[in-house]
N, C-alpha and C positions, 0 to 999 in steps of 0.2 A: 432553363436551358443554357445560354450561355449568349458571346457575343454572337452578332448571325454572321459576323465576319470570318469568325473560326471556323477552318475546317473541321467536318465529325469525323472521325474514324468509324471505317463501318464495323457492324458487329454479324459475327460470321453464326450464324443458325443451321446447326444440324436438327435432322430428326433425330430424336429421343433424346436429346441433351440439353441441358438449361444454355440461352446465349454466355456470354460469358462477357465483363468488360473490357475493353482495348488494353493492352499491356502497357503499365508503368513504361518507361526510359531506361534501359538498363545500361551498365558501363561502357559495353561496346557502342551501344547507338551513340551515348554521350562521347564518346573515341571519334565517331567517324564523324561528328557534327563538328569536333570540334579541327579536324584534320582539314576537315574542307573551308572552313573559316581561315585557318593557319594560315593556309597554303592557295589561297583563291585564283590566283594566276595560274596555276596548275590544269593541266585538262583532264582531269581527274575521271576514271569512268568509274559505275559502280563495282566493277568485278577488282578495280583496284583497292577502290574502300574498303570492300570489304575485306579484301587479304590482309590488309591493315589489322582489321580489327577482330581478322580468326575468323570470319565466316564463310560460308558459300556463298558466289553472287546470286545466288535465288532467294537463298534466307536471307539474307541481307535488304533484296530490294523488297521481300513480303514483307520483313517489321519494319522495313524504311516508309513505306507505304503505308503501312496501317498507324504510324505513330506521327508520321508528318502530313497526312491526306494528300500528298504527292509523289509523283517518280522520285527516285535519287538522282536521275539524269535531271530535269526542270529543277531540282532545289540545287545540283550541282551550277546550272548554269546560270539562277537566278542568283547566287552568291558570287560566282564570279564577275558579274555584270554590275552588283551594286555599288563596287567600289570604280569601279569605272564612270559610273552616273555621278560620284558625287564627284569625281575628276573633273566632269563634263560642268556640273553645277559652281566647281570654288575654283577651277584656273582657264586661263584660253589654251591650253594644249590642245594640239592639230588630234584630229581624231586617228591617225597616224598613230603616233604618240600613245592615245589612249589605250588604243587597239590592242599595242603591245602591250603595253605595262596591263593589260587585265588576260594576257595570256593566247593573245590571236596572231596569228601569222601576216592575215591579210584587215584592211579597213572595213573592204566588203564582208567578211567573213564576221567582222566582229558588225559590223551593221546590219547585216540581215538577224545575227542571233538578238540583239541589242531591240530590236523592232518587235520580231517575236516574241521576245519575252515583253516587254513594258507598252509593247500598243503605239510605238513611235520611234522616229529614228531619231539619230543620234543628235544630230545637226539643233532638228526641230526642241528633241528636249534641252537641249542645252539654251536654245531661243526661248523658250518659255520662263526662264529666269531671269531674264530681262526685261 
């Protein structure tokens, strides 16, 4: 099987047809992975990615979805957040500070998304490495 940490992609089963495997990565997916890393501070939504990279945002977010086992919105916002956590981990910058530089307008706005995604808030994770 694999790690049980990985997400599976599901496999789509019609009647009368063999399942089929999950699709390879193709250049555009690799385009808009790599556009949302680039650019993390960005409030990037999927219908923008995907214009990037020539798709429609429906086609975009189905192979986004079947080759990442998540939204393009939660891996947009888990990328923008990571580099803010490791802010929070290697300097004392005010959460202010953070907020901005990971692309938020407000503290709260980047606390409530920041809780959401990782299970705690800012403050606290940043306490846990001490």
């Amino acid at each position: 099987m694999g790690d049980p940490g990985t997400p599976r992609c599901p496999r789509r089963i019609r009647l009368g047809q063999r399942s089929r495997r999950p699709r390879a990565a193709r250049p555009a997916d690799r385009r808009a992975i790599e556009l949302i890393h680039r650019q993390p501070e960005r409030r990037w939504t999927a219908g923008d990615v995907a214009a990037k990279v020539a798709l429609s945002r429906s086609a975009f977010s189905a192979r986004f979805r079947e080759l990442a086992g998540e939204s393009p919105r939660r891996y947009i916002t888990r990328a923008s957040l990571a580099p803010a956590a490791a802010l929070l981990n290697a300097t004392d910058g005010s959460l202010a500070q953070i907020a901005t530089q990971a692309g938020y307008a407000t503290e709260f706005s980047f606390s409530k998304a920041f809780k959401r995604t990782f299970g705690v808030a800012p403050g606290a994770y940043r306490g846990q490495r001490r």
